[in-house]
C-alpha positions as CSV (number, residue, x, y, z in Angstrom):
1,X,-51.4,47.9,-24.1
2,X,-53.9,50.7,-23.9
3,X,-55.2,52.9,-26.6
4,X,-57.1,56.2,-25.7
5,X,-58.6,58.1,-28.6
6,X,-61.8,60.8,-28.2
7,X,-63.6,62.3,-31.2
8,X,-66.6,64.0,-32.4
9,X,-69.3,62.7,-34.7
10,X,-72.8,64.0,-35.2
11,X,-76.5,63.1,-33.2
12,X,-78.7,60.6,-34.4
13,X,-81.3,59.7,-33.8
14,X,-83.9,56.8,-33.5
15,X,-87.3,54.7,-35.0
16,X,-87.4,50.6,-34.8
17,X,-88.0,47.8,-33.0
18,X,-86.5,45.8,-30.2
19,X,-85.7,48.5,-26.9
20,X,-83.8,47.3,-23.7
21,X,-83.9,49.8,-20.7
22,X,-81.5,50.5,-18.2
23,X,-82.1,52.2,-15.2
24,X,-79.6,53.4,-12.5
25,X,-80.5,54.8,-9.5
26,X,-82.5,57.6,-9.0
27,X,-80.6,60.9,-9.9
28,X,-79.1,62.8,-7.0
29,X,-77.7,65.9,-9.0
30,X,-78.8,68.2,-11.7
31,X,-78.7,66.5,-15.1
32,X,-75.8,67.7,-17.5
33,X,-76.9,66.6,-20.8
34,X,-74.2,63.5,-20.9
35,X,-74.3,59.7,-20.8
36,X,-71.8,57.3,-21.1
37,X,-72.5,54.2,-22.3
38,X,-69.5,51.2,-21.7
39,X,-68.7,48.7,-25.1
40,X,-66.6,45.8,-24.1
41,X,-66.1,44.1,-27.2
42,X,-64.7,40.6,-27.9
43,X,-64.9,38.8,-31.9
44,X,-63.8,35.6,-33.4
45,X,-63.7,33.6,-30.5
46,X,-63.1,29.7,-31.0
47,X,-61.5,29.2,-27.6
48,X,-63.2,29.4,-24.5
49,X,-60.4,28.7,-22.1
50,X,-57.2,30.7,-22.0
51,X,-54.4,29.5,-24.4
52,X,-50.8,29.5,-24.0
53,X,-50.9,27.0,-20.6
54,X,-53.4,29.9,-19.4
55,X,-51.6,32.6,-19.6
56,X,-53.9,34.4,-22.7
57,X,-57.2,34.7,-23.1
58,X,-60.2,33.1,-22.3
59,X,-64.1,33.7,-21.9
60,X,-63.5,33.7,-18.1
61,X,-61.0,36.4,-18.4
62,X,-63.9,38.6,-20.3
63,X,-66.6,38.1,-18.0
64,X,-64.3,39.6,-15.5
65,X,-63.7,42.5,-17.2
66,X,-67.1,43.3,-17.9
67,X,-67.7,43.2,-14.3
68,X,-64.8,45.4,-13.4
69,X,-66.6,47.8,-16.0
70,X,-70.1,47.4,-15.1
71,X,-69.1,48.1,-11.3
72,X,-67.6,51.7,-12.6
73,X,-70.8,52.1,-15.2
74,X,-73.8,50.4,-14.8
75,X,-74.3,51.2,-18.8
76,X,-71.7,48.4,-19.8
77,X,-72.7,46.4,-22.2
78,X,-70.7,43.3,-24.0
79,X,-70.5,42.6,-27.7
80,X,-69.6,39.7,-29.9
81,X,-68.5,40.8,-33.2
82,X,-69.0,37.5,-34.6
83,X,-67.2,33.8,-35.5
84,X,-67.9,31.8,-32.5
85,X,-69.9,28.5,-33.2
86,X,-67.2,27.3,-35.5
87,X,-64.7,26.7,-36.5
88,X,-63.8,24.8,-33.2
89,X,-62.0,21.8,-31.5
90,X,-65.7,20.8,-30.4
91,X,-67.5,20.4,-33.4
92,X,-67.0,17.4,-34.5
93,X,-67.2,15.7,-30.4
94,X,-70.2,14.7,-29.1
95,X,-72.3,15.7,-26.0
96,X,-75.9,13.9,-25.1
97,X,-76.0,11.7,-28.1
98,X,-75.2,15.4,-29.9
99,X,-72.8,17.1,-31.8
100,X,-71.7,19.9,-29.4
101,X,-71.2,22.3,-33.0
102,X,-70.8,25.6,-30.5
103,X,-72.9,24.8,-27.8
104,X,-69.7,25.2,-25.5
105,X,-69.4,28.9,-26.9
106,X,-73.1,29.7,-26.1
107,X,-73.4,28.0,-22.4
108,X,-70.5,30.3,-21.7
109,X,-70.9,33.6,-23.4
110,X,-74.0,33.2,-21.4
111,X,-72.6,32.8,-18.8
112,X,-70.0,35.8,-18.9
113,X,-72.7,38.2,-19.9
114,X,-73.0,38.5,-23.8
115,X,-75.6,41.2,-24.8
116,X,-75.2,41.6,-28.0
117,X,-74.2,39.6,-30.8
118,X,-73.8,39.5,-34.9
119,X,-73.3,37.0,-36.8
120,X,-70.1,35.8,-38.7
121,X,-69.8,34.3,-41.9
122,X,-68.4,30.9,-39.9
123,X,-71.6,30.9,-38.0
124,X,-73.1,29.1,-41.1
125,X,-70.2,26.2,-41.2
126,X,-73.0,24.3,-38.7
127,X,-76.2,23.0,-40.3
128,X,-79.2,24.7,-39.6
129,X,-80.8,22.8,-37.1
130,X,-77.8,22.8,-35.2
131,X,-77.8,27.1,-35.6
132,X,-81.1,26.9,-34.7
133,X,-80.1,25.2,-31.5
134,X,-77.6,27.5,-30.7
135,X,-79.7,29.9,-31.0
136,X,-82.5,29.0,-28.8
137,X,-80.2,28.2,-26.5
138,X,-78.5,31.9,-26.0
139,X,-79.4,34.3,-23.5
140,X,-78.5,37.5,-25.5
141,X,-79.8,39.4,-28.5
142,X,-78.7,38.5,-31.9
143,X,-79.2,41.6,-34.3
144,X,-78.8,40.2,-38.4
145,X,-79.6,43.9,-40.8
146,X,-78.5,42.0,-44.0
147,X,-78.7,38.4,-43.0
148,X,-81.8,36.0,-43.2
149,X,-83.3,32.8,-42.4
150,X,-83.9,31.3,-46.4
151,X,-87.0,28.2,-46.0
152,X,-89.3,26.9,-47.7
153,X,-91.9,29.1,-47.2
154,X,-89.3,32.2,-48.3
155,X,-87.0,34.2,-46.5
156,X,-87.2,35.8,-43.3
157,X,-85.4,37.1,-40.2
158,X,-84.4,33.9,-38.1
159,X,-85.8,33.5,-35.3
160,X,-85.0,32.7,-31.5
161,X,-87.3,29.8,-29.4
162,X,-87.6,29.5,-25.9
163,X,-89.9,29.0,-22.9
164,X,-90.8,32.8,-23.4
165,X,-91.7,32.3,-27.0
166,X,-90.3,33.1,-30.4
167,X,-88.2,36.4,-31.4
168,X,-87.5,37.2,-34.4
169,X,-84.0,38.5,-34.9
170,X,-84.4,42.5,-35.5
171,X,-82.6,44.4,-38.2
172,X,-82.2,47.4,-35.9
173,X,-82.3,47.6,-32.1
174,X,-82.6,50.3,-30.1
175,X,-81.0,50.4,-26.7
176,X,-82.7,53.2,-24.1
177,X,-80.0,54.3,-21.4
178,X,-80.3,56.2,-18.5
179,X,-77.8,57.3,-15.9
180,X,-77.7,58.7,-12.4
181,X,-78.4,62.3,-12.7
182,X,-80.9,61.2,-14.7
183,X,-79.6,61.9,-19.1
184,X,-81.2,59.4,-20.8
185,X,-80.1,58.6,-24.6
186,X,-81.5,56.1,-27.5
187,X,-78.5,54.5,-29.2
188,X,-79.4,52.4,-32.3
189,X,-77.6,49.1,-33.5
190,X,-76.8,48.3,-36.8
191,X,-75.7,44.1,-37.4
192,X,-73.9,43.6,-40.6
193,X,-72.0,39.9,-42.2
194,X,-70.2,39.4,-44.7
195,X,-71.9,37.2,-47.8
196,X,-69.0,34.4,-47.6
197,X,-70.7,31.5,-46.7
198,X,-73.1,30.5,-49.1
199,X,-74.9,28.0,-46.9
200,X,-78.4,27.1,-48.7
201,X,-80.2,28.3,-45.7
202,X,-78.7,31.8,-45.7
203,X,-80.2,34.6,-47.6
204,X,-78.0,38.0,-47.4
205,X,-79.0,41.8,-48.9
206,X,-76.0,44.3,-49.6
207,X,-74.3,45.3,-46.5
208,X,-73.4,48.9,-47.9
209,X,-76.9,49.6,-49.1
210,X,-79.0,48.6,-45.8
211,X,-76.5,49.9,-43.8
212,X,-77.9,53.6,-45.5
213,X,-81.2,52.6,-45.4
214,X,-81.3,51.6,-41.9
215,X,-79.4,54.3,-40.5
216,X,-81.7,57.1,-42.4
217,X,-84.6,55.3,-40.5
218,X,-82.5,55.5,-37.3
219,X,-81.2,59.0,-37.0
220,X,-83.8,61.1,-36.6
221,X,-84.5,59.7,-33.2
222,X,-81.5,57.9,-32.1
223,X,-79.1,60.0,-30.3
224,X,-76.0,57.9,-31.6
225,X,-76.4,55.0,-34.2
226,X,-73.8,52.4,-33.9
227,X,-72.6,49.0,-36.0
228,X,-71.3,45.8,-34.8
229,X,-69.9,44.0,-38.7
230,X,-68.4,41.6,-39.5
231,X,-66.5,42.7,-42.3
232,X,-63.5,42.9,-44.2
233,X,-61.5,46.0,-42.5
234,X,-61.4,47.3,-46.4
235,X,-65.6,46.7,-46.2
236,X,-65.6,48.6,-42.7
237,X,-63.8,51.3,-44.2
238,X,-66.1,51.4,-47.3
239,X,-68.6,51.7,-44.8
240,X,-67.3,54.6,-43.0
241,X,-67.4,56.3,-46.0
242,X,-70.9,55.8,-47.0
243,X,-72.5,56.3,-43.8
244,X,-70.2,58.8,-42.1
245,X,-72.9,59.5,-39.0
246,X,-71.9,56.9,-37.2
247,X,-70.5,57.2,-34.1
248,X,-68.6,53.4,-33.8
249,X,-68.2,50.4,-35.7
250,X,-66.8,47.2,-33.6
251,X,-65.7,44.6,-36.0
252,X,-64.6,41.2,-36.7
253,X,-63.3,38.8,-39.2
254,X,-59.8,39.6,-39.0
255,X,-58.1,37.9,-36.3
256,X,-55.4,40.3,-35.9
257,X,-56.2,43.6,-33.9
258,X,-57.1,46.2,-36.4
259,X,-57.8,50.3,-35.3
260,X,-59.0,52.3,-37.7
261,X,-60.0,56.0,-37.8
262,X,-62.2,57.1,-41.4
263,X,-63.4,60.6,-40.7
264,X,-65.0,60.5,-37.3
265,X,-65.4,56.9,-36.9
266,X,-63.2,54.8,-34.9
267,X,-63.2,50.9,-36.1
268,X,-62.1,48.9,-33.5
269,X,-61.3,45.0,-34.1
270,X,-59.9,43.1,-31.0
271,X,-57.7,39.8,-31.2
272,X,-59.0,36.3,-31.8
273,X,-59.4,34.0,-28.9
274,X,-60.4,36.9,-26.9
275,X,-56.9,37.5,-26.6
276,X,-57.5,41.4,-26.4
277,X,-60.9,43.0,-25.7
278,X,-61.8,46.4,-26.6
279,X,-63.6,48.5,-24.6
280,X,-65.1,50.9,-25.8
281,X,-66.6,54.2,-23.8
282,X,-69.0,56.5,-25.7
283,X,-70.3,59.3,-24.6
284,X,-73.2,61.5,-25.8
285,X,-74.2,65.1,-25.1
286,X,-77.8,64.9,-25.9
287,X,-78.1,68.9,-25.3
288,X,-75.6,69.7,-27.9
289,X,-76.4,66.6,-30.1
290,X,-72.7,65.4,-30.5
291,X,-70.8,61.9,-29.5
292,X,-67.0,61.2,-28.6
293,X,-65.5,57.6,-27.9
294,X,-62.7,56.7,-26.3
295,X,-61.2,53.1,-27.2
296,X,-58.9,51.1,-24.8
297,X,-57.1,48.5,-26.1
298,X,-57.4,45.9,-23.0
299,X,-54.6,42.6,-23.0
300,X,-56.3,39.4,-21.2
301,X,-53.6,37.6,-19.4
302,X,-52.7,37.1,-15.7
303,X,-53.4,40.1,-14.9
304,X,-56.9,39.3,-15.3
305,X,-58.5,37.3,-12.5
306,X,-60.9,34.5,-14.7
307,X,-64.4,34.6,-13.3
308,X,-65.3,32.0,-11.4
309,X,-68.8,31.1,-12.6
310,X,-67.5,31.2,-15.9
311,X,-64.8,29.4,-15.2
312,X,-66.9,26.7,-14.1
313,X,-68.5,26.0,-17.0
314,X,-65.1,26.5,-19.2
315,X,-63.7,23.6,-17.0
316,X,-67.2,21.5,-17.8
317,X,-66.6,21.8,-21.7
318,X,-62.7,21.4,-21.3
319,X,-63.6,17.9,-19.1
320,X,-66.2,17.3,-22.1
321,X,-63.7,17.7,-24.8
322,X,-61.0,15.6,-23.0
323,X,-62.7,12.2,-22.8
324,X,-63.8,13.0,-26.1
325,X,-60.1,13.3,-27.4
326,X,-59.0,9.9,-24.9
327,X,-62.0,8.1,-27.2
328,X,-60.1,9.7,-30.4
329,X,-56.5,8.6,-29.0
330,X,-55.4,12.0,-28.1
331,X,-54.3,13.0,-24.6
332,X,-55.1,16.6,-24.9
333,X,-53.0,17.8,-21.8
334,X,-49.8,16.0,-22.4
335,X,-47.1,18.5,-23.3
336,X,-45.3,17.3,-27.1
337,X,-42.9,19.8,-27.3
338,X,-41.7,22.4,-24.3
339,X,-39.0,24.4,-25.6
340,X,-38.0,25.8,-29.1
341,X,-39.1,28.2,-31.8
342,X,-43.0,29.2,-31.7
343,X,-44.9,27.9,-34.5
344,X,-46.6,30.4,-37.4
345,X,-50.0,29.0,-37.9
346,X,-51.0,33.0,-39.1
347,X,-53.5,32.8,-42.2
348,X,-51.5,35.4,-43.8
349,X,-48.6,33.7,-43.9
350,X,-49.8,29.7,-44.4
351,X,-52.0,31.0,-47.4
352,X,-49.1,32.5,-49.1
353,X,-46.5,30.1,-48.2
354,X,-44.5,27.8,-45.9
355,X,-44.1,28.1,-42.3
356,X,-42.2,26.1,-39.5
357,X,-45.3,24.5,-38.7
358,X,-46.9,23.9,-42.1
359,X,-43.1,22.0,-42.8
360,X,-43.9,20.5,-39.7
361,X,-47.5,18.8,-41.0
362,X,-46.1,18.0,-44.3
363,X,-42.9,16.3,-42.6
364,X,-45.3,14.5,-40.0
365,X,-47.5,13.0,-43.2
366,X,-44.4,12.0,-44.8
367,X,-42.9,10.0,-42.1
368,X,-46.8,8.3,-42.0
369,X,-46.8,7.4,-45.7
370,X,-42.8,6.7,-46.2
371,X,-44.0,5.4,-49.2
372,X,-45.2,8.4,-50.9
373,X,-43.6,10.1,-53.9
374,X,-45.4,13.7,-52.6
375,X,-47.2,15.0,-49.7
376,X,-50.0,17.3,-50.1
377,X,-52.2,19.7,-47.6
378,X,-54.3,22.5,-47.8
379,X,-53.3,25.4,-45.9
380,X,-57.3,25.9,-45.3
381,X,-57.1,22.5,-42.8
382,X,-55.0,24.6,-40.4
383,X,-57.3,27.1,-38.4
384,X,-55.3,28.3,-35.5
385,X,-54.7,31.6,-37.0
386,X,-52.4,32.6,-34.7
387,X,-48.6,31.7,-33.2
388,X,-48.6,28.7,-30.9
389,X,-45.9,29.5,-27.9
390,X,-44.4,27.0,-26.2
391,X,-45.1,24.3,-24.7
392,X,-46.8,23.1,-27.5
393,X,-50.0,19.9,-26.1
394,X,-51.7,17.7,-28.1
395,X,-54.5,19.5,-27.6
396,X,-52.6,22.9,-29.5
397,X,-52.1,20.5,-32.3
398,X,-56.2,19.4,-31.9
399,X,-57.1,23.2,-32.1
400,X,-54.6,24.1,-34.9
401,X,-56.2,21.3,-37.5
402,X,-59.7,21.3,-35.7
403,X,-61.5,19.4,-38.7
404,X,-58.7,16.4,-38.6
405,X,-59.2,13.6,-41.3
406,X,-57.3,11.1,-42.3
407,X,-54.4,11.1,-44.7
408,X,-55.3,8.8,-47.6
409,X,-53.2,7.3,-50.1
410,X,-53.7,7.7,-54.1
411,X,-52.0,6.6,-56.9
412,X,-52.4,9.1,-59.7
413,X,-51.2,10.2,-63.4
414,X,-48.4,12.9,-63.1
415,X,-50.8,15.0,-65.7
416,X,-53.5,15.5,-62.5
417,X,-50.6,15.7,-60.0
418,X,-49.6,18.8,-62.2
419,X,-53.2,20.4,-62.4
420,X,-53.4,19.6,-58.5
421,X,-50.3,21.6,-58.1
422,X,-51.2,24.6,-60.1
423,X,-54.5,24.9,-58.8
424,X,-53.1,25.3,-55.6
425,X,-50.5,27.7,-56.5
426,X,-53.0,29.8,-58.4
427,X,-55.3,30.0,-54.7
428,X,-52.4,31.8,-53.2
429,X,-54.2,33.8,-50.4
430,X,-57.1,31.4,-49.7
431,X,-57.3,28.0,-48.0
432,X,-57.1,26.1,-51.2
433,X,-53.5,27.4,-51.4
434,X,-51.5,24.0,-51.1
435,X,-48.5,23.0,-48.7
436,X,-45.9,20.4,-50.5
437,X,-43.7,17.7,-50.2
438,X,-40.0,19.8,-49.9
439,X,-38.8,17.9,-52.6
440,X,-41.3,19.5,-55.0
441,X,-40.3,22.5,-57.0
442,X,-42.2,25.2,-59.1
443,X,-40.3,27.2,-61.9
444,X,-42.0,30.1,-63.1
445,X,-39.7,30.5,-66.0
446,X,-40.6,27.0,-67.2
447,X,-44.3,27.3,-65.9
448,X,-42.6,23.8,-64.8
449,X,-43.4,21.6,-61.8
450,X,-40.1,19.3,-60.2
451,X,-39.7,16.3,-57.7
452,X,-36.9,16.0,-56.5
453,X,-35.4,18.3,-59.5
454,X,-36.7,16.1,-62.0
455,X,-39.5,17.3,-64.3
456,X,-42.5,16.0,-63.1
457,X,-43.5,12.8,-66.0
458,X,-47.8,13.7,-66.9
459,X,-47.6,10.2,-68.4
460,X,-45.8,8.8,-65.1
461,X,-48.0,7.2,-61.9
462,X,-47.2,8.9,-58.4
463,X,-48.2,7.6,-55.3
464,X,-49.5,10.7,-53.2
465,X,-50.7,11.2,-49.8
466,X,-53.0,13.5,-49.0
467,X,-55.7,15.4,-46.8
468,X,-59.0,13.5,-47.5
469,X,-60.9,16.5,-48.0
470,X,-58.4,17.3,-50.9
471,X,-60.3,13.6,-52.7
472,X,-63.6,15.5,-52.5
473,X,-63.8,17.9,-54.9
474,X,-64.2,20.6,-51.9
475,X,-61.3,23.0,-52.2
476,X,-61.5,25.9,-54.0
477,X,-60.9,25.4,-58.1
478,X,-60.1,21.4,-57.3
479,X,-63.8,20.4,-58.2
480,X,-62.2,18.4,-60.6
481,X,-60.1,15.9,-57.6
482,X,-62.6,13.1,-56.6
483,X,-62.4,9.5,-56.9
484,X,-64.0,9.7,-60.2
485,X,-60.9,11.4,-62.1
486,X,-59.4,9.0,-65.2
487,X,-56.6,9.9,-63.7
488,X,-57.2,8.5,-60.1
489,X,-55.1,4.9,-61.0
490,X,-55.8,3.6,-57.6
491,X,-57.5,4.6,-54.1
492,X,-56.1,2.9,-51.1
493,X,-57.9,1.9,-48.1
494,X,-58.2,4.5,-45.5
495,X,-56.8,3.3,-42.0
496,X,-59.6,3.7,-39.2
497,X,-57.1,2.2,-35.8
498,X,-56.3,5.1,-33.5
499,X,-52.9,3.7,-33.5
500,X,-51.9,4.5,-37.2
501,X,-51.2,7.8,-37.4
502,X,-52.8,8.2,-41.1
503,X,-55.9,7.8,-39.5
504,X,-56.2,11.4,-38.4
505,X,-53.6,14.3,-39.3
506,X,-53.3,15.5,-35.9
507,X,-51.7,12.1,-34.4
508,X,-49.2,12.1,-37.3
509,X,-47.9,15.4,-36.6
510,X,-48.2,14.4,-32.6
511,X,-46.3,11.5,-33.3
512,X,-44.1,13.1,-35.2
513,X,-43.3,15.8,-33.1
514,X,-42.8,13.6,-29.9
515,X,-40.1,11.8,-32.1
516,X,-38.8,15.1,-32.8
517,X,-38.1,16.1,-28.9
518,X,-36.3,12.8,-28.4
């Protein structure tokens, strides 16, 4: 699929700090005024090999194409739009005594050729000794406008540590280009994140307003000003509006390809998993002080070779996560289900209701706790985001609940069972909305909840299973669900054995799947 699109902005123009120099060879005709400077943008990344048996996707996939560009344009530069420490499979494993918490993502974004990078809002999910890790360890430049490093001492930009020294991460940078004939150009960076994660070590400033303040300190001697955000699409439109001279945004956050055009500005949002790149070719006439981009819409599947340095390293995490899963009781590789309908693990749809694979998980936690009167699971456990073709592995069922837990077992008054229930149904659209036993019921013109078409008793005891985060108070308005409740009658032991499914999610729907297929 290939989208091509030119248009016309304004100049801009530049003043700031960080600059990065790119020099082609030595010009050999007269110089016409124009440069064109390559984008290939990637965002919310989580996976670094190809998906779908390796058909889509995959960090090896990108590298290639930014060599394919870079061998047409030697100003090609790769962005990361953000969300790609967590959430993934990895976190949780272990590496050199370690959590691994992204370090796969960084070794090989490295490796492929990252340049520049923003932060996401799931960037904070880690602690902050772990981001700070990730950090030092990268090889490209983070740029944070409205995001900041809160510590003790106050807040500040964060900052990157290495062998070279310490960086702090600049609200503006300013990339000087230069190609064969001899234009050169200034193109300032704007780095904007959504305030989503509240993490206690994150301090954030209003995206809109330094977005206007830091491009009125860039225009006047940039020649283009440019954002990488990652925002809403509605936010990304807002900020369109309110700073019309810029000449590009490249987003993230949604997962779903989004292409947008407010005024003069193209927003351009490629697909999760790297699914999609977009590359992005701007091109600025620095004698007449104007800018046109052309987007192309690029599809990464087999019809683009996989790098083979980066592939190396892909195949060192992949080996990594697998004897991590064995030690877990997963066989990542093994094939569970080969033929059949694809799964709907979309956001949009789990968050709002049932899918074929959210009946699937609430099935598969049944048949592990026959005993229970009702089945409950947050649609926010399930993190795929995405369809899952087949053949469906274990390790697609690993990736699609990448948190695990186990499923524990508590018997509790039908009064809290009812103010569980609503709760859930009142976070329609977030990941606190909740996923049911079938044989429960809501009747909006009772404002009435049913089991099995029986009204359910608030003086009655229900034994329930459920996703052990659900038992921490965690989820979104269910502060009130922890151990501690009056109405909590009785906690059961949680099963720890690799080979008792209730002990992690994932190998009760695994298990239950398998049993499916036969």
């Amino acid at each position: 699929m290939k989208t091509r699109i030119p248009f016309y902005a304004l100049v801009f123009a530049l003043t700031l700090s960080s600059c990065k120099t790119v020099k082609t060879a030595s010009p050999s005709t007269t110089d016409d005024g124009k440069i064109t400077v390559t984008f290939v943008q990637i965002n919310d990344v989580y996976e670094i090999a190809a998906t779908q048996g390796g058909k889509i996707g995959g960090v090896a996939r990108v590298a290639t194409l930014k060599k394919e560009e870079l061998a047409k344009n030697p100003n090609t530069f790769m962005v990361m739009a953000g969300d790609f420490l967590s959430p993934s499979v990895y976190n949780s494993l272990k590496f050199e005594g370690k959590r691994i918490r992204g370090r796969q993502m960084v070794e090989s974004l490295n490796t492929a050729g990252l340049d520049f990078a923003v932060f996401g809002n799931h960037e904070f999910d880690i602690k902050e000794d772990e981001l700070q890790d990730r950090i030092n360890e990268s090889t490209f430049t983070w740029i944070a406008s409205n995001t900041f490093h809160k510590t003790q001492s106050g807040v500040a930009p964060f900052i990157k540590t290495n062998s070279a020294g310490k960086e702090s991460f600049p609200q503006t940078y300013i990339l000087d280009v230069e190609d064969q004939d001899g234009t050169k150009a200034k193109i300032g960076f704007i780095g904007l994140t959504l305030p989503f994660n509240k993490a206690e070590y994150v301090s954030y400033t209003d995206e809109f307003e330094v977005a206007e303040k830091l491009y009125h300190q860039l225009k006047d001697s940039c020649d283009a000003v440019v954002a990488i955000t990652h925002l809403a699409v509605a936010e990304d439109h807002i900020l369109a509006q309110r700073v019309p001279g810029l000449s590009l945004i490249m987003g993230g956050h949604e997962h779903d390809m989004q292409f947008k055009k407010v005024g003069n500005i193209y927003i351009t949002k490629a697909h999760a998993n790297a699914k999609s790149a977009y590359v992005n070719y701007l091109t600025i006439d620095v004698k007449n002080k104007s800018t046109s981009v052309v987007p192309e819409l690029r599809m990464l599947d087999r019809s683009t070779a996989q790098d083979p340095a980066t592939a190396l390293i892909v195949k060192k995490w992949m080996d990594i996560g697998d004897t991590n899963f064995a030690a877990l009781g997963f066989n990542a590789q093994r094939i569970i289900r080969d033929e059949g309908e694809p799964l709907d693990g979309r956001e949009e749809m789990i968050r709002s209701g049932k899918t074929n694979l959210t009946r699937i998980a609430v099935a598969a936690m049944e048949k592990a706790v026959p005993t229970a009167d009702v089945v409950l699971l947050n649609s926010g456990s399930i993190r795929v985001d995405d369809i899952i073709q087949m053949p469906v592995t274990e390790y697609d069922i690993i990736r699609t609940l990448p948190y695990g837990g186990s499923i524990m077992e508590v018997d509790m008054k039908g009064s809290l069972l009812i103010q569980v229930l609503e709760a859930g149904r009142n976070n329609v659209g977030s990941g606190g909305f909740l996923q049911y036993s079938s044989a429960v019921d809501y009747h909006p013109e009772k404002s009435g909840w049913t089991l099995k078409e029986v009204a359910i008793d608030p003086k009655k005891n229900y034994h329930v299973a459920l996703a052990d985060f659900l038992m921490t108070g965690g989820e979104a308005n269910m502060g009130f669900l922890n151990k501690d409740h009056p109405d909590i009658i009785k906690i059961y032991p949680t099963s720890t054995s690799v080979t008792d499914p209730r002990s992690d999610s994932r190998l009760a729907i695994i298990k239950y799947m398998v049993e499916l297929g036969k």
